[in-house]
C-alpha positions in Angstrom: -51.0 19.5 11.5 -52.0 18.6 7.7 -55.5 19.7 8.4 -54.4 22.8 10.2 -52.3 23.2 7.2 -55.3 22.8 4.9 -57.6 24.9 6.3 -54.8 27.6 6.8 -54.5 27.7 2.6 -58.0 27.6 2.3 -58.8 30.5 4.0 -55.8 32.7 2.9 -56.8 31.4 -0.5 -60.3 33.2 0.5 -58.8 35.9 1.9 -60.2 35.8 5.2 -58.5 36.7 8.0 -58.1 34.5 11.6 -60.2 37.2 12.8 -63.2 36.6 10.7 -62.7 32.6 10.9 -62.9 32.4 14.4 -66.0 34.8 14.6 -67.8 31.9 12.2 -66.8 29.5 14.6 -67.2 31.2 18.0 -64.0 31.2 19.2 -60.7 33.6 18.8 -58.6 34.7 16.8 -55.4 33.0 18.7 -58.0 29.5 18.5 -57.7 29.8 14.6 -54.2 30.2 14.9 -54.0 26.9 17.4 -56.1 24.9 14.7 -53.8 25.7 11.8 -50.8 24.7 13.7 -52.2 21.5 14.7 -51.9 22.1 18.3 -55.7 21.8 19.8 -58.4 19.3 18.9 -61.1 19.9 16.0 -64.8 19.7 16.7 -66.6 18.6 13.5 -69.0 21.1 13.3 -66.4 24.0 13.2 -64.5 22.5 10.8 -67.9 22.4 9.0 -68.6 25.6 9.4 -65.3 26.5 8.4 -65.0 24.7 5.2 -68.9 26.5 4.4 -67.3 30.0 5.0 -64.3 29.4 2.7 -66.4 28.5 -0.1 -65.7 24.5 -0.2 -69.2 22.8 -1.2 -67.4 19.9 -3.2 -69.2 16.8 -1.1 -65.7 14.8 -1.9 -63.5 17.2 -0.5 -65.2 18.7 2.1 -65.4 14.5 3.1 -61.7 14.2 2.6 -61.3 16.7 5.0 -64.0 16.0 8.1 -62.3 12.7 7.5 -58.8 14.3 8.4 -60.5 16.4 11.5 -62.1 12.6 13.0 -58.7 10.6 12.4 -56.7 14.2 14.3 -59.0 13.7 17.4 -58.2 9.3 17.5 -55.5 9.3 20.3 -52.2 7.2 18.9 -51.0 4.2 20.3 -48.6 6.1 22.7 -50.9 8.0 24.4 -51.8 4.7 26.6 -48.1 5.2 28.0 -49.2 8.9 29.0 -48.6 7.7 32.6 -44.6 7.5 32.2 -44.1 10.2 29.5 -43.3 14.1 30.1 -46.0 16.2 28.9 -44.4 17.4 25.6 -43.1 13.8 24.6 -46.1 12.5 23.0 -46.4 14.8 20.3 -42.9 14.0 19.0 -43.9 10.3 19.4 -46.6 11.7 16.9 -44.8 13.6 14.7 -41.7 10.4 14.3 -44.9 8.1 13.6 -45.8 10.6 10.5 -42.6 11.9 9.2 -41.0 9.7 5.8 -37.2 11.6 6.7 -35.6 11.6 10.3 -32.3 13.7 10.5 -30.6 13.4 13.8 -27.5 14.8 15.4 -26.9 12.7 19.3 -24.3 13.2 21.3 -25.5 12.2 25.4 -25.9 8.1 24.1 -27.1 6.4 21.4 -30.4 7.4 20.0 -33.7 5.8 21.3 -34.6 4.2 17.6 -31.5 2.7 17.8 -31.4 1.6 21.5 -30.8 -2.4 22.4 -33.8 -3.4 25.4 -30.6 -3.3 28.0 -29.2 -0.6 27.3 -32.4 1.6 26.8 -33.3 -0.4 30.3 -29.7 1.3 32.0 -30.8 4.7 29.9 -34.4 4.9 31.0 -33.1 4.2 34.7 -30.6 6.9 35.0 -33.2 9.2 33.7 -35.9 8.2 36.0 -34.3 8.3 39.4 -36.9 6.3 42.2 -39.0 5.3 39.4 -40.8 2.2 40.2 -39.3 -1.0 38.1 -42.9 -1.0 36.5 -42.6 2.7 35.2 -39.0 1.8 33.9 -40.3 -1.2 32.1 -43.2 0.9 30.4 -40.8 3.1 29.4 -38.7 0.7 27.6 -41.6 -0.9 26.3 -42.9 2.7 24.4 -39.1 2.9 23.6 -38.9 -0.6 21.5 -42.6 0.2 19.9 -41.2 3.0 18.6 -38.7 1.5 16.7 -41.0 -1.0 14.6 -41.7 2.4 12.8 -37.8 1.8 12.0 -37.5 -1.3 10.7 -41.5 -1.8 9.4 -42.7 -2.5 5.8 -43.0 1.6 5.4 -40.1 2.5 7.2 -38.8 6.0 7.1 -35.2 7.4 5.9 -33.1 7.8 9.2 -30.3 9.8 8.8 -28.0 10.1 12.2 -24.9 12.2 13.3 -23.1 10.0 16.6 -20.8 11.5 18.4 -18.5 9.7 19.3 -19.0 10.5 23.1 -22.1 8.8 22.7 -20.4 5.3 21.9 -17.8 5.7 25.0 -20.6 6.7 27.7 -21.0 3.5 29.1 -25.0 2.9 30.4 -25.1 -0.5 31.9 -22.3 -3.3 32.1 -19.2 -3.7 29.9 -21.7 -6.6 28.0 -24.9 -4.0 28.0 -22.1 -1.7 25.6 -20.8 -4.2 23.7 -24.4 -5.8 22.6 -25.6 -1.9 22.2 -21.9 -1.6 19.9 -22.6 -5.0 18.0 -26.6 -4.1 17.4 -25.6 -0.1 15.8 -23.0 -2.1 13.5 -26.0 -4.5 12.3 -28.8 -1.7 12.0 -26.6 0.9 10.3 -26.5 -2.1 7.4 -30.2 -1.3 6.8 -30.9 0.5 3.5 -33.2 3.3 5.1 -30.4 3.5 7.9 -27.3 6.2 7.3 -25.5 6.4 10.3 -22.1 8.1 10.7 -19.5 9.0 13.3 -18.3 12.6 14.3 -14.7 11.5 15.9 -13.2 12.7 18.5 -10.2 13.6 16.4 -12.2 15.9 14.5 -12.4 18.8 17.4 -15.1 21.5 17.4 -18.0 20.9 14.8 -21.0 22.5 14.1 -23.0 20.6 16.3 -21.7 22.4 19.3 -25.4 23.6 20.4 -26.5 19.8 21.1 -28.3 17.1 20.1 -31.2 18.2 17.6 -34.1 16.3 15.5 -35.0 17.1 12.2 -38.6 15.7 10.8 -40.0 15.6 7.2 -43.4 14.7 6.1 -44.6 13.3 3.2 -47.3 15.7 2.5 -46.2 18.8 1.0 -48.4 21.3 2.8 -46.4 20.5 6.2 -43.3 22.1 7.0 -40.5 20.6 8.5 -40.4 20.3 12.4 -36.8 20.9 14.5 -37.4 19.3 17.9 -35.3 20.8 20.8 -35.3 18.5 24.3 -34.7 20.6 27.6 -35.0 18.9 31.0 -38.4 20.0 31.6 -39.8 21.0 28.1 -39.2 20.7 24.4 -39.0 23.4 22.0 -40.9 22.2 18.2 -39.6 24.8 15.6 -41.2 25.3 12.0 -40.4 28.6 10.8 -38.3 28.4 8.0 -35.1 30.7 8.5 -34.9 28.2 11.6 -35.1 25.2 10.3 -32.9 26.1 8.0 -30.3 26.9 10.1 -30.6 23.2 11.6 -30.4 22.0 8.3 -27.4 23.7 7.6 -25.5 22.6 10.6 -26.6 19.0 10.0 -25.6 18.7 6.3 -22.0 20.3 7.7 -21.7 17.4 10.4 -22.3 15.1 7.7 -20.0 16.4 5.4 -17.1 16.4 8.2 -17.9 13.2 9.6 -16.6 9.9 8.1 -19.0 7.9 6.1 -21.1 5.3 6.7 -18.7 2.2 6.3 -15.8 4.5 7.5 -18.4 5.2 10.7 -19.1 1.1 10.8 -15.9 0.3 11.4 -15.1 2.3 13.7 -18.1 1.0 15.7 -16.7 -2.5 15.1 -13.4 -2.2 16.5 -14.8 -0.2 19.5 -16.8 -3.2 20.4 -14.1 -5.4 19.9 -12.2 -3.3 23.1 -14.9 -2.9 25.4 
């Protein structure tokens, strides 16, 4: 996606259109467009080529960015999980890897960064009905790898939204909920942690589409990224006006929720009835 983004500036800075990129290149129009947004692979020579037809002859930066288009085409760490993952999952295992801000709004259960091994364990098994116990492991095992991005040296901001639906849903035993309860009152203590509560009490909110991701990188040429799961698909939106609109319905479930030590204690004494 930040090369994509690159080259897309580069060659509206030349004033060339997709058109007469991909014609440099060999390929279409629409390929040009699937480059920019990061959503095919990059052979070096066309982005050679590329770089050559929108004037960039700097040996420095036209290294800086074949370096980018080799490091896009190294599969992640996740990809070796490819066997147990939907088809549109591993790119948002990509995208939570890269992004410095994660805004959440969760109402099913608790969210996967923030998941205990036994109760990801009873999550991952109700999801994955006749699954082999090997494919529910490997699933779980993805699931906690993820979540060293979380607590790492460079760990990002994670902002989260519960609802409170998501604390009473019980996945696993009556000790599987109350380990899950105990671990979101410890993690929520982190500094790059701010999780709050939407109450029951509260009534209708302006989460009322469903649960939503928000991603923000650290490099200012990419946009922000609202990801959407469905049962069989996932939606990634990055035009503007709409993440916008997710933005603004985020910041209001904020606002109307409690706060963070408000939220923790609320989580506390839940535990203490389960």
């Amino acid at each position: 996606m930040l090369l994509g983004s690159q080259l897309r500036r580069l060659r509206e800075a030349r004033g060339i259109t997709r058109e007469a990129a991909g014609y440099s290149i060999r390929a279409s129009e629409s390929k040009i467009s699937r480059m920019e947004l990061g959503r095919v692979s990059f052979k070096t020579r066309d982005v050679e080529d590329l770089l050559t037809l929108y004037g960039i002859d700097d040996e420095a930066e036209r290294e800086s960015l074949l370096s980018l288009a080799r490091e896009a085409n190294v599969a992640g760490w996740w990809h070796s999980y490819s066997d147990v993952l939907p088809s549109w999952f591993p790119t948002y295992v990509g995208l939570e890897g890269a992004a410095h801000l994660i805004r959440v709004y969760e109402v099913q259960f608790v969210h996967g960064l923030l998941q205990t091994e036994d109760y990801a364990r009873a999550v991952v098994r109700r999801g994955m009905r006749g699954a082999s116990a090997a494919d529910v492991e490997r699933r779980v095992a993805l699931r906690l790898e993820r979540q060293k991005h979380l607590l790492g040296e460079h760990a990002p901001e994670f902002h989260i939204v519960l609802d409170e639906a998501a604390l009473h849903r019980p996945y696993g035993d009556r000790d599987v909920m109350r380990g899950q309860l105990r671990h979101l009152v410890e993690v929520s203590e982190r500094p790059n942690v701010r999780l709050q509560v939407m109450p029951f009490a509260f009534g209708g909110h302006s989460g009322e589409s469903g649960a939503f991701t928000l991603l923000s990188f650290p490099e200012s040429d990419l946009s922000d990224v609202v990801y959407l799961e469905q049962l069989t698909s996932a939606l990634y939106l990055d035009k503007r006006e709409d993440v916008a609109h997710y933005e603004h319905a985020l910041k209001e479930l904020q606002q109307d929720s409690p706060g963070p030590e408000e939220s923790r204690e609320l989580i506390r004494r839940l535990a203490e009835q389960v």
